[in-house]
C-alpha positions as CSV (number, residue, x, y, z in Angstrom):
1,X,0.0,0.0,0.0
2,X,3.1,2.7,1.0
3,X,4.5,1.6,-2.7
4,X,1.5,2.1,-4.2
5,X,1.1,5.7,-2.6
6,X,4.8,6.4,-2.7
7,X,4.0,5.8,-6.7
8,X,1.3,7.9,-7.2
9,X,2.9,10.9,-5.3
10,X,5.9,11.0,-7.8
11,X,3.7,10.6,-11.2
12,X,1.5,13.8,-9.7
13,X,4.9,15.2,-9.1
14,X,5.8,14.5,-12.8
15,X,3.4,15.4,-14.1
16,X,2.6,18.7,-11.9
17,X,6.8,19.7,-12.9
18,X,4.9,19.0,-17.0
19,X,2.3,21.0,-16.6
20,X,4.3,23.8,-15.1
21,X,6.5,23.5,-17.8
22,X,4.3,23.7,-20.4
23,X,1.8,26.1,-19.4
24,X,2.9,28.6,-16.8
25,X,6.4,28.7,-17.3
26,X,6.0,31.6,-19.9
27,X,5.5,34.1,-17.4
28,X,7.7,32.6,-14.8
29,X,10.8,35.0,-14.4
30,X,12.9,31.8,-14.6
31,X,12.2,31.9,-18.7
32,X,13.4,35.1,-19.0
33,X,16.4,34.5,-16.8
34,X,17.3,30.4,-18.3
35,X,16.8,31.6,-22.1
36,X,19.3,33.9,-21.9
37,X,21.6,32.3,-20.1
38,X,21.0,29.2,-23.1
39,X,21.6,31.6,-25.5
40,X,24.7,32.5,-23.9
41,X,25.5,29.6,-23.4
42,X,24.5,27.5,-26.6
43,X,26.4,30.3,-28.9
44,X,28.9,28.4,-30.4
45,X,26.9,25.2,-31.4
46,X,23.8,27.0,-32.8
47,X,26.8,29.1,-34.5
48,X,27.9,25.7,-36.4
49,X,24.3,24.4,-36.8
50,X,23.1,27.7,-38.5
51,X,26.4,26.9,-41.0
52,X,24.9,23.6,-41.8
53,X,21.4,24.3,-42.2
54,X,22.9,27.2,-44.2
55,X,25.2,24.6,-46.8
56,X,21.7,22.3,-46.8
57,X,19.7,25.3,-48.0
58,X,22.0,27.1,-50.4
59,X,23.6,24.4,-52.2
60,X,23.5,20.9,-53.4
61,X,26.0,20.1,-50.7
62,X,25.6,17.5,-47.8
63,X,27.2,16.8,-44.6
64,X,30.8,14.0,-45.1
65,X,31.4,16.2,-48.5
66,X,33.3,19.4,-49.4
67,X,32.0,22.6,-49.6
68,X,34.1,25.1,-50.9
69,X,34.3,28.8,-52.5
70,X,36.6,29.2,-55.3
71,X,37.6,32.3,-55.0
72,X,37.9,34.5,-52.3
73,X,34.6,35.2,-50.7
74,X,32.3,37.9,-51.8
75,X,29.2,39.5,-49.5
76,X,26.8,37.1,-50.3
77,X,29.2,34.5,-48.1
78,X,27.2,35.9,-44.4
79,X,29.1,33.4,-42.0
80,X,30.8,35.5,-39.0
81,X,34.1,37.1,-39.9
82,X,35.1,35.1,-43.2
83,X,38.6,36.1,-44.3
84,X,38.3,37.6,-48.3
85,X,42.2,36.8,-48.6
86,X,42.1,33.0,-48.8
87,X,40.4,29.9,-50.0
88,X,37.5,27.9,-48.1
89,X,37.0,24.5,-47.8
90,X,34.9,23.3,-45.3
91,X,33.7,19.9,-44.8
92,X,30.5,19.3,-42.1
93,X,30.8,16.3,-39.8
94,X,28.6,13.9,-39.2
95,X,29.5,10.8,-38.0
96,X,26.4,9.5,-37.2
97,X,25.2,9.2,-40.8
98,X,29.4,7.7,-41.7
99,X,30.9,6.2,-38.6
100,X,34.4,7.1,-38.2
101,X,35.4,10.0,-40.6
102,X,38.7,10.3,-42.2
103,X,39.9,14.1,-43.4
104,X,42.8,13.9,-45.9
105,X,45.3,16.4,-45.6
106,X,47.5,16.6,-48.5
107,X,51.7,17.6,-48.0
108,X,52.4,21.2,-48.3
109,X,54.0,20.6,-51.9
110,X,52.7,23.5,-54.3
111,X,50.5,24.9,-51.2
112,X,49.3,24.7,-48.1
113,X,46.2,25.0,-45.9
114,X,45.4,26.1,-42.6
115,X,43.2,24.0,-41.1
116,X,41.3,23.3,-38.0
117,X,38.6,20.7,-37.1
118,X,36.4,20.8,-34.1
119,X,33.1,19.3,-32.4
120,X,29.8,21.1,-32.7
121,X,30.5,22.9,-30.0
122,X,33.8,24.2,-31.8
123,X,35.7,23.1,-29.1
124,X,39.2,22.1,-31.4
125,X,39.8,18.2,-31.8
126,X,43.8,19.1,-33.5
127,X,45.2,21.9,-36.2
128,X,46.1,20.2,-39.2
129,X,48.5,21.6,-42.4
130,X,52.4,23.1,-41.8
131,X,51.4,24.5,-38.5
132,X,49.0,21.8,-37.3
133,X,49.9,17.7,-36.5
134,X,51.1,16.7,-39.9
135,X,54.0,19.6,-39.9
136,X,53.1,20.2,-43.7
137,X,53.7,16.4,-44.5
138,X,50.2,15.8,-44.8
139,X,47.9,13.5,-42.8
140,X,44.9,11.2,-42.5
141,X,42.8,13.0,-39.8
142,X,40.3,10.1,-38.2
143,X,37.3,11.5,-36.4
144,X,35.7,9.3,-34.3
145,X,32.0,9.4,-32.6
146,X,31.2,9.7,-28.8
147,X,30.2,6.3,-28.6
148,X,33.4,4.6,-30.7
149,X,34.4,1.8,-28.2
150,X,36.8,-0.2,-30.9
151,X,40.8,0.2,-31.1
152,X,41.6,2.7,-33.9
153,X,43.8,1.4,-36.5
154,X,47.1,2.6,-37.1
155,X,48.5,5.0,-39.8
156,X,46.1,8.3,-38.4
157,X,46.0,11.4,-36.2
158,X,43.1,10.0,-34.3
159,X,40.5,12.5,-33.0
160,X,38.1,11.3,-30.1
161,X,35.0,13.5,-30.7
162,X,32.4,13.9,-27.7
163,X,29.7,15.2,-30.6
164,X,28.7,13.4,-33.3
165,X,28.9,16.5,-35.4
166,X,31.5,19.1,-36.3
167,X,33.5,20.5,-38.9
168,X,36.8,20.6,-40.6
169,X,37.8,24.3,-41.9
170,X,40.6,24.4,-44.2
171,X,42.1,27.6,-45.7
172,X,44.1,27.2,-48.9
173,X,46.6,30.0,-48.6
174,X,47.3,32.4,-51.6
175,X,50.4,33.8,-52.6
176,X,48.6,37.0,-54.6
177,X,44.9,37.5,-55.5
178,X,45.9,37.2,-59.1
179,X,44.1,35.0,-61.6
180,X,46.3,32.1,-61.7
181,X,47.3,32.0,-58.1
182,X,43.4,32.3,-56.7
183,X,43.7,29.0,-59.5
184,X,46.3,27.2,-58.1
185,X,45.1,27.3,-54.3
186,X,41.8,26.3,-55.4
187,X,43.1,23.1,-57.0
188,X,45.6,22.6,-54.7
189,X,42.6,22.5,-51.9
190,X,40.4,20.0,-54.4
191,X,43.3,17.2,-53.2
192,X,41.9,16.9,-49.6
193,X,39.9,13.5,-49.7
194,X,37.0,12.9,-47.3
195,X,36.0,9.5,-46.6
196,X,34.3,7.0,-44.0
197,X,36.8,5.0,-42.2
198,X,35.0,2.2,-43.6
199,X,36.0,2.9,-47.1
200,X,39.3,3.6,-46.7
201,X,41.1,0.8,-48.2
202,X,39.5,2.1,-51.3
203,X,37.9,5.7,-50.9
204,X,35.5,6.9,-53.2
205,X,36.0,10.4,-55.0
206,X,35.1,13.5,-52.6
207,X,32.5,15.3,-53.8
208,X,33.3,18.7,-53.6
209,X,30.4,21.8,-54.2
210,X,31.2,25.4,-55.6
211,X,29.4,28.1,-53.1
212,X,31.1,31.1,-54.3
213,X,28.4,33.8,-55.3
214,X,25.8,31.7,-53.5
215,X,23.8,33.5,-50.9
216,X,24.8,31.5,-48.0
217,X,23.6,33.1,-44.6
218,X,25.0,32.0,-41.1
219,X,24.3,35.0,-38.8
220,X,23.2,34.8,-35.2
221,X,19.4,35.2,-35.1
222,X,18.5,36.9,-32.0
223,X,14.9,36.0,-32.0
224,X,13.2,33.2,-30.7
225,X,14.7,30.9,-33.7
226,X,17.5,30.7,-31.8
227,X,16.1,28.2,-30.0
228,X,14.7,26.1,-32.0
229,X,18.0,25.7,-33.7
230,X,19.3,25.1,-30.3
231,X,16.7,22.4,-29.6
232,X,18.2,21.1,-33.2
233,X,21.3,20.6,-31.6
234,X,20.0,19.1,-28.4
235,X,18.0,16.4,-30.0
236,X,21.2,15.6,-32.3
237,X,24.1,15.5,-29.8
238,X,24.8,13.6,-26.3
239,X,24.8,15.7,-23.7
240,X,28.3,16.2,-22.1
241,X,29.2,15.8,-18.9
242,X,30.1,19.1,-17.9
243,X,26.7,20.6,-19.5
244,X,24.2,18.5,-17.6
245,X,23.3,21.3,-15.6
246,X,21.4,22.7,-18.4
247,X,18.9,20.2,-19.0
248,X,16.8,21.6,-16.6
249,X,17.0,25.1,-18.3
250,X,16.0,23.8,-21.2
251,X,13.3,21.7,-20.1
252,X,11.9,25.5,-19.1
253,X,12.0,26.3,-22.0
254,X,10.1,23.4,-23.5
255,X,13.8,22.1,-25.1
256,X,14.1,18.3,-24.0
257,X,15.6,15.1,-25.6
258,X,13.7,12.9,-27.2
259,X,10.3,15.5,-27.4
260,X,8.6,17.8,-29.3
261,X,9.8,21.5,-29.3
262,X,6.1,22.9,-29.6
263,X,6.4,26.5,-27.8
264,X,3.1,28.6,-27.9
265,X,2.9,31.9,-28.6
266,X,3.0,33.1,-25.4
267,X,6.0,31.1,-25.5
268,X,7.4,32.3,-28.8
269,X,7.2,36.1,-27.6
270,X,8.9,36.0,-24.1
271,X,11.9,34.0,-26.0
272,X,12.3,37.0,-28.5
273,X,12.4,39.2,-25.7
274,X,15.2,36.6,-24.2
275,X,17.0,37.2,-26.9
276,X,16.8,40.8,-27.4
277,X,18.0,40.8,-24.2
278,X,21.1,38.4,-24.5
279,X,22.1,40.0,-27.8
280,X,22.5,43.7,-25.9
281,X,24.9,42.1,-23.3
282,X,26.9,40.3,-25.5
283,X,27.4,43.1,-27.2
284,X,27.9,45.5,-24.2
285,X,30.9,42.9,-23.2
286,X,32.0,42.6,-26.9
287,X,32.4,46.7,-26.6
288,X,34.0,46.3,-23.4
289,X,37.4,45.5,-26.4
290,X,38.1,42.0,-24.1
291,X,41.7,43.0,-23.4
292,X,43.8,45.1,-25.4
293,X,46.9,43.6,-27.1
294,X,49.1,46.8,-25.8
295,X,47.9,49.5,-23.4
296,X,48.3,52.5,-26.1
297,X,46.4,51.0,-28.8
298,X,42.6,49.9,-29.1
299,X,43.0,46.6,-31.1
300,X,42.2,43.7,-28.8
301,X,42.9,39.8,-29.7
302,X,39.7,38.4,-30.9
303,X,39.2,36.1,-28.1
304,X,39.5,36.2,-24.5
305,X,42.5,34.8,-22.7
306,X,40.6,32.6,-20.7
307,X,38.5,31.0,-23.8
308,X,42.6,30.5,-25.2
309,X,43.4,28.7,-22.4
310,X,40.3,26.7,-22.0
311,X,40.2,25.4,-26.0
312,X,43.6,24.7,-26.3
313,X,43.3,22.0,-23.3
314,X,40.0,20.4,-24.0
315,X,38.6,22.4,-21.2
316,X,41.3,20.8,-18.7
317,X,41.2,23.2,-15.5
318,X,38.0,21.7,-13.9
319,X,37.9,25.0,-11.8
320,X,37.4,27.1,-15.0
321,X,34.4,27.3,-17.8
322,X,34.2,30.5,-19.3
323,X,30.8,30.5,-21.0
324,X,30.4,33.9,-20.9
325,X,33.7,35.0,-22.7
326,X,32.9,32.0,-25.2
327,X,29.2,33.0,-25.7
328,X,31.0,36.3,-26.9
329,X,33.8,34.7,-28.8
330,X,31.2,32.8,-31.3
331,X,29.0,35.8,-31.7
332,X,32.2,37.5,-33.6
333,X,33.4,34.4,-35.7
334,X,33.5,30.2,-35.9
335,X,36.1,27.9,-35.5
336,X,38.3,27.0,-32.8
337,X,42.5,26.7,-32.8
338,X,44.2,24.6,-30.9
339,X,47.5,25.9,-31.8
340,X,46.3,29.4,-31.3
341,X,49.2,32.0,-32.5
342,X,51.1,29.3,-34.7
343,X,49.2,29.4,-38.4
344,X,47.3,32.4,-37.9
345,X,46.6,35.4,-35.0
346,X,43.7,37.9,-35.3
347,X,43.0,41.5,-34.0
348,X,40.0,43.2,-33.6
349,X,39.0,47.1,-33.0
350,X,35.5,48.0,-33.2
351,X,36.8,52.0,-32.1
352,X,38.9,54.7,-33.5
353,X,41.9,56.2,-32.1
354,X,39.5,58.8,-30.1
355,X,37.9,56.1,-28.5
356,X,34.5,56.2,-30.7
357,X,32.6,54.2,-33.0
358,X,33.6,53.8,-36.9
359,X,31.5,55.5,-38.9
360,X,30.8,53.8,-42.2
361,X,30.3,57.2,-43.4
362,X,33.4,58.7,-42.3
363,X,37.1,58.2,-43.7
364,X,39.7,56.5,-41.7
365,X,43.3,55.7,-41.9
366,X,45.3,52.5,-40.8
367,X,49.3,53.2,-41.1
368,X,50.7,49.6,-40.7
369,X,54.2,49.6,-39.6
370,X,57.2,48.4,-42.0
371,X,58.5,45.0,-41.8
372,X,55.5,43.1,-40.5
373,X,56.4,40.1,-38.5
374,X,54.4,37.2,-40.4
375,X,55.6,34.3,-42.5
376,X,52.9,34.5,-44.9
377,X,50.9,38.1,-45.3
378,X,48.5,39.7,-43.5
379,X,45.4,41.7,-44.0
380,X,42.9,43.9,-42.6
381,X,39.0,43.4,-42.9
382,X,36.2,45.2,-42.9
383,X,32.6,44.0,-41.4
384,X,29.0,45.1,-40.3
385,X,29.1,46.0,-36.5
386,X,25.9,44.9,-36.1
387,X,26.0,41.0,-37.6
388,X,30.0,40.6,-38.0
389,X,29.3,39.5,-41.4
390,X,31.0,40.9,-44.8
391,X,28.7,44.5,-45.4
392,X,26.7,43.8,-47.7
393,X,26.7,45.2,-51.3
394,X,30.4,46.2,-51.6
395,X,32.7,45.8,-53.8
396,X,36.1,44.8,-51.1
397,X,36.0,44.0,-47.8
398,X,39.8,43.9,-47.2
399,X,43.3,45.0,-48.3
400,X,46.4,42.5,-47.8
401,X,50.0,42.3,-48.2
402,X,48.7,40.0,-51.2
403,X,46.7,42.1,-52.5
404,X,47.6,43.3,-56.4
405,X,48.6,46.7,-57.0
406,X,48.7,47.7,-53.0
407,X,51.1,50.7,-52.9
408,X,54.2,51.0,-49.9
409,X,55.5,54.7,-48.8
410,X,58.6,55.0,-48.8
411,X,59.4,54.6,-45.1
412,X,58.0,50.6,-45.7
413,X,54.5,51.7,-43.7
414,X,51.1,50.8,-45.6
415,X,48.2,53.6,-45.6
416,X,45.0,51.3,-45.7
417,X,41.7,53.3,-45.9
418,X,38.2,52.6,-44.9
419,X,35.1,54.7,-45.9
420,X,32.0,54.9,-48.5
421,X,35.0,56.8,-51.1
422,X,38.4,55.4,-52.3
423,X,40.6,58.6,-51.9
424,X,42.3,60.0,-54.9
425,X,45.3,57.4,-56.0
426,X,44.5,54.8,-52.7
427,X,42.3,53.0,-54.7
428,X,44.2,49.9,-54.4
429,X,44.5,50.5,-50.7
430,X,41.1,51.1,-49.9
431,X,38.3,49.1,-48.4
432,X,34.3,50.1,-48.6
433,X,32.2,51.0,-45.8
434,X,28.4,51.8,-45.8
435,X,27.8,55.6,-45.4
436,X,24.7,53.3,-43.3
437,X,25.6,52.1,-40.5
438,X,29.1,51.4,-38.0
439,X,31.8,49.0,-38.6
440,X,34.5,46.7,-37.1
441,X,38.4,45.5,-38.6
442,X,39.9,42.0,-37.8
443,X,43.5,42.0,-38.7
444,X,45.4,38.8,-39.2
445,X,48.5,37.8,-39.2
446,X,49.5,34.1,-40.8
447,X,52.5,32.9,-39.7
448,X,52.9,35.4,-37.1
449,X,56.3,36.0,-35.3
450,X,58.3,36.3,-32.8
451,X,58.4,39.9,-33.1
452,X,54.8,40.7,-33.1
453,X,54.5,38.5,-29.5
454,X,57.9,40.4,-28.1
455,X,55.4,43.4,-29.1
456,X,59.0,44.8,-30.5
457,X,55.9,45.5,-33.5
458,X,53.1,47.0,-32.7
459,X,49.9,47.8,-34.8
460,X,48.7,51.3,-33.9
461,X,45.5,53.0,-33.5
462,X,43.2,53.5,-36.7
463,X,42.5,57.7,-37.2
464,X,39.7,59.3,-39.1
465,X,41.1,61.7,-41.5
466,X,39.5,64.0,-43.9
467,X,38.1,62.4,-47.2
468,X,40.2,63.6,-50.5
């Protein structure tokens, strides 16, 4: 009889803790409060899903295969931060639909790539190319699923996922933006093979899917789709360990494994509001600049030291998660490094030297010191405050030490300019803003140097100037 009572007191329990979920939880203050913490939170995974759902939509491309823009992106590429000054290839995991996954690297013998795969929550699995695993000799990358319980055969850089999603991005470097070398990356990046482990004794051809002047849109959706491409990912992937804690969030929020994601419209409104309200602090701590890379000058690396340290370990230091700093991090860009500084380093500025907010309908001036410390080149990119995308409608987002025709004072310094006008004879050195709204730079260095970390070079302050 106590069993029998005992019984029906949890199912009223259960199904009280239902009900509440379902029907009153849209004016509980705990909505408000656990949606935007899981928006915070979830940043980087609906980041990659948004990408996939993005390559499904746009183009005849599926997940296992190669998508790929052959030559240097264009506006109509929306992902976060894209870099105009090298070739994309990007393959999208899933090893659900494969089993094991094996990403080819080919040597660095007439090019190179700069590569990085990661999980689906962009937490980096290894760097691969000159600077990544294979040392430019080239590699058989094996990505295995969550639940892989088998020995891994020999011969590969094994890569023990904890999602069964993920992708590989891989940069094909250029030497110039001229004709035949934009060429010569491009087929140079057509040699990476992407098979199932399954197949590898002989893998069939990787099919690999043009996206360049494709309309393929990525951005962060700060409505209440955010969640449902959250509750996407949820129903997709296992939950990890160190995440557990959020199930019970989500359930508030009507996100749970296995169900339905049915919110009403009661619903549907307080999670836009959510999300209005998680965009403005991201933002707020975005403006905040993180840290700057020297005390005199704005720019600031374009992740926080504490993300650095946690992705580069696996998330090691079981007394440190920074999900805030990462919720950030993926609102500005994807991917994740491992190797962070070797292949490539990025700074951002989102202010001018006077401390205020570019103007896309002002001029401005970057002077970038002679003798920049990088291997390879670097670059300077222009992008829409508001999304972190490539502004739409213009003809350049970016000038580099590839780029043809850039001109060099004769002290060895570079003028870049940004604004709505190319000044008289900069033409080559200048990159369009819209006279409509603000903007941001990145500026990357690939194959940075010793120099540039002794901070014996330093990139200075970007000054509005007068339009001629």
């Amino acid at each position: 009889m106590r069993k029998t009572f005992v019984s029906v007191l949890l199912l009223a329990g259960v199904a009280a803790t239902q009900a509440g979920a379902a029907t009153g939880s849209q004016n509980d203050p705990a909505v408000q409060r656990r949606a935007v913490e899981a928006v915070v939170w979830g940043m980087p995974a609906v980041n990659t899903e948004l990408m996939v759902q993005a390559m499904l939509r746009s183009t005849s491309a599926k997940e296992n295969e190669v998508v790929y823009w052959s030559k240097p992106v264009n506006w109509k590429n929306q992902t976060l931060t894209p870099n105009p000054d090298s070739i994309y290839f990007m393959t999208f995991v899933n090893t659900k639909l494969s089993g094991p996954l094996v990403v080819e690297i080919p040597p660095a013998e007439g090019g190179s790539l700069a590569a990085n795969i990661v999980t689906t929550w962009q937490m980096p699995l290894e760097d691969a190319g000159p600077d990544g695993a294979d040392k430019g000799q080239g590699g058989k990358y094996l990505i295995l699923p969550p639940d892989y319980r088998e020995k891994p055969p020999e011969g590969y850089v094994v890569l023990q996922s904890d999602t069964y999603g993920g992708f590989a991005l891989m940069r094909s470097n250029l030497a110039s933006h001229s004709d035949a070398d934009v060429m010569k990356a491009t087929e140079y990046g057509k040699r990476i093979k992407v098979y199932p482990l399954s197949q590898a004794a002989s893998p069939p051809p990787t099919r690999f899917t043009d996206a360049y002047d494709v309309p393929f849109d990525s951005t962060i959706r700060y409505d209440a789709s955010f969640f449902k491409t959250l509750n996407d990912v949820v129903q997709k992937e296992p939950w990890i360990q160190r995440d557990r804690v959020m199930i019970d969030y989500l359930r508030t929020l009507g996100i749970e494994k296995g169900k339905p994601y049915q919110p009403d419209a009661a619903m549907q409104k307080a999670l836009d509001a959510a999300a209005r309200q998680a965009h403005k602090e991201l933002s707020a701590r975005y403006d905040l600049g993180f840290y700057r890379m020297t005390p005199e000058y704005h720019w600031f690396p374009a992740a926080m030291p504490e993300v650095i340290r946690a992705v580069s370990t696996g998330y090691g230091n079981p007394d440190e998660y920074p999900v805030d700093a990462r919720g950030v991090t993926y609102t500005l860009g994807f991917t994740g490094i491992k190797r962070i500084g070797t292949a490539q380093f990025y700074l951002m500025v989102n202010k001018d030297k006077d401390g205020k907010a570019f103007d896309g309908s002002k001029t401005y001036r970057l002077r970038v010191p002679a003798n920049p410390p990088v291997r390879q080149y670097w670059s300077v990119t222009a992008y829409d405050r508001k999304t972190h995308a490539l502004i739409p409608n213009l003809p350049r987002a970016s000038v580099a030490s590839t780029t043809t025709g850039v001109k060099t004072e004769s002290d060895g310094v570079v003028e870049v300019y940004f604004g709505p006008k190319a000044p008289r004879g900069k033409e080559a050195n200048w990159v369009a803003t819209s006279p409509k709204g603000e903007f941001e730079l990145l500026f990357r260095l690939y194959g940075p140097e010793k120099p540039f970390f002794d901070k014996a070079w330093k990139l200075p302050d970007v000054e509005r100037v007068t339009a001629r």
